[in-house]
C-alpha angles and dihedrals in degrees: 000000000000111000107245116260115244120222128222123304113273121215132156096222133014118186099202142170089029110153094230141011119198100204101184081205118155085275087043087227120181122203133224110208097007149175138194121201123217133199134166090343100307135093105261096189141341124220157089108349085224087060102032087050088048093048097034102058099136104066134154096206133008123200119188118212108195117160085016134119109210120206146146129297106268114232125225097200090185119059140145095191087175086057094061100098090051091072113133090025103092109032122139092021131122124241102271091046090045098048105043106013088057123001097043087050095046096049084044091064105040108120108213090261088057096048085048090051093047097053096045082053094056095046094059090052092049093047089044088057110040117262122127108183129035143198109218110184091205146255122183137274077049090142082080092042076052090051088044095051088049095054093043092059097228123119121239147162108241125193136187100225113230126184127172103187123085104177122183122278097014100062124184123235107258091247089061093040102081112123140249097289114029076046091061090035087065101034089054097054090052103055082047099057101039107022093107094022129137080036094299106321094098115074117179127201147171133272145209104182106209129013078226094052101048127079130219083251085055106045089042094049093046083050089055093047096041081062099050093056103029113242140086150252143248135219144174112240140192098317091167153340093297103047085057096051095049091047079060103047087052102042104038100255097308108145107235105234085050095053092046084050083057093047093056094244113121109093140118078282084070135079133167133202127218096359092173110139098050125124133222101282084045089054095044102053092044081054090047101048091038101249124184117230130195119211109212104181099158091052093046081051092057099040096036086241094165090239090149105031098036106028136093099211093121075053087053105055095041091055082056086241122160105265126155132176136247155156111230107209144340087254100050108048090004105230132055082225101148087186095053087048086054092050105048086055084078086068085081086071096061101046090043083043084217104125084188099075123103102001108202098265089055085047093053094043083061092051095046116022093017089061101041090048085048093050090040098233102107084121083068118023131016100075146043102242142125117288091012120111122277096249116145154121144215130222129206102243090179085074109118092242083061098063125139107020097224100137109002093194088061094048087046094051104023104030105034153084145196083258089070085068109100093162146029141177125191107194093341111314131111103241089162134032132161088356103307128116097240090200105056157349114298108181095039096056095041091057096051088040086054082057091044092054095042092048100051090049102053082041085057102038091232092120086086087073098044090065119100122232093241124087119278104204 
């Protein structure tokens, strides 16, 4: 019997004719002239734009990318989307201050609509710049950070912060200040409700807030949990001097990555954002247990954390840990820029005068596969590669700061900016083309997002401190 003749390929999207791909596979090969091919959300093949057109003839949508460099998604696997409106009101501040005398307040007073508008917010600016996928340690009302993300078309991993300590002198807003129990209760829910949603690109996870404001009940009941459902938590740790000092006034001396060790937390389940002022024990048992750790340069730049002068992260990527990048919050570094992150690693350079550390195609490993391995999803994100989602971006190499191509990962991680990104597709879907947000309307929530801000903050009384000192006429 005659073997029954195939038709065409079918595929639902093929990206051709792009003048490079940056793949960020297991070779890190980058492609001249070439094509990616889409179907049902995820990347189908990689190759040459003259063989994947040959293969790929039936094709619901092409989309030529000449002049174009084509890459992953980056991931911002550090992100308070509900903080987004509070940029510009707690600038110049140290970390207590900056913690409960303006951001727990802040996130105390947020109605549901204004959590939704903040997040939406911060999602433009994310999609704008170039980051597909985000970390987002929690707040509460995040089942409408969950709804805004949705809309919006990105992929993130979202948490319900709980905390179960209020110590003196630093107090909790009532609303934060909820105890052990009734905190895993609702943090439970939550990752019950959401963890799958928007067809798979919402996780959601639990979350301890501060390594100071959680307690070894806390940290050991979130790890069981974290067991039953399968997922993991997130946590705060050690961003400076203070935040190590304080760990130790708590909790009588004891050092913070130890107790979580006692308390059976540290584990692939964890990861930890900012984790700047640790020692070598600290480092070696976050290496040991397979920690994630997110490097947050930009905000240790904003709140003098000690990230570069203090922190082990070149320590970190050599070791192979798994170590991503991110940004933190609008108030904090002041953009959701994922390029100018990439670019302020390079600070470590100058202040361990060793030109040599975190060349840009390590840098742009932290901001793609570190924070996909972090966030445990490299299965999924991170790279261009077959199986994986068909998350990626492109970027407008004719721009005049990309000139010449030389080395396009310097110009990607030392040149650019998230202004360099003209397209963008989250599991196979276009969410920005030609510079418009396909999913939604951008200046009209962005209009009702800039009330929202100004109103909380009169209503807070923290617009005192967005003034400048300058005369306004």
């Amino acid at each position: 019997m005659a073997k029954k003749r195939e038709g065409p390929a079918k595929i639902d999207t093929l990206i051709h004719d792009a003048d490079y791909i940056v793949t960020m596979n297991k070779d890190r090969e980058i492609l001249t002239d070439g094509a990616v091919a889409v179907h049902r959300g995820k990347i189908v093949e990689v190759g040459k734009s003259v063989a994947l057109k040959k293969k790929y003839t039936n094709v619901k949508n092409k989309i030529r990318a000449r002049d174009r460099l084509v890459m992953p998604g980056l991931i911002n696997a550090h992100m308070h989307s509900t903080q987004q409106l509070a940029r510009g009101l707690a600038d110049c501040v140290f970390l207590p201050t900056w913690i409960h005398d303006r951001l727990f307040p802040w996130e105390n007073a947020l109605s549901e609509e204004e959590v939704y508008l903040s997040s939406m917010a911060c999602c433009i600016e994310l999609i704008r710049t170039g980051s597909t996928c985000f970390d987002d340690p929690g707040g509460y009302n995040m089942h409408r950070a969950v709804q805004a993300v949705t809309e919006a078309g990105v992929r993130a991993n979202i948490k319900r912060s709980v905390t179960d300590i209020h110590t003196t002198g630093r107090p909790l807003p009532a609303k934060m200040n909820e105890g052990t129990d009734d905190g895993l209760a609702a943090g439970e829910e939550f990752v019950k409700k959401y963890n799958g949603a928007a067809n798979g690109r919402i996780s959601a996870w639990f979350s301890c807030r501060t390594e100071r404001t959680s307690s070894s009940d806390l940290l050991a009941k979130t790890t069981e949990l974290c067991k039953k459902h399968g997922v993991g938590f997130g946590t705060h740790m050690l961003s400076n001097p203070d935040s190590v000092n304080r760990h130790k006034e708590v909790f009588h001396g004891k050092k913070a990555v130890v107790r979580y060790h006692e308390a059976g937390a540290l584990g692939p389940h964890l990861i930890t954002y900012h984790t700047n002022i640790i020692d070598e024990e600290e480092l070696e048992l976050l290496d040991e247990y397979e920690v994630g750790v997110v490097h947050c340069p930009t905000a240790s730049f904003a709140g003098g954390y000690g990230a570069i002068s203090e922190g082990f992260h070149p320590e970190m990527f050599q070791r192979g840990m798994k170590h991503g990048l991110g940004c933190d919050t609008a108030p904090e570094s002041n953009f959701v820029d994922m390029f100018r992150v990439m670019f302020s690693v390079t600070a470590h350079r100058d202040y361990r005068l060793d030109a040599t550390l975190f060349p840009p195609e390590h840098i742009l490993e932290m901001a793609t596969l570190g924070g996909a391995r972090a966030m445990n999803m490299e299965k999924q994100v991170g790279a261009l590669d077959k199986g994986k989602r068909a998350d990626l971006i492109m970027l407008d190499i004719t721009r005049p700061e990309w000139i010449p191509h030389h080395n396009i990962i310097s110009n990607i991680v030392q040149s650019s900016s998230g202004d360099t990104v003209d397209f963008m597709m989250v599991d196979g879907e276009v969410i920005y083309e030609d510079r418009q947000i396909k999913t939604l309307d951008e200046k009209e929530v962005l209009k009702e997002a800039n009330k929202a801000g100004l109103a909380v903050a009169k209503r807070t009384g923290l617009d005192y401190f967005g003034r400048s000192p300058w005369p306004m006429r």
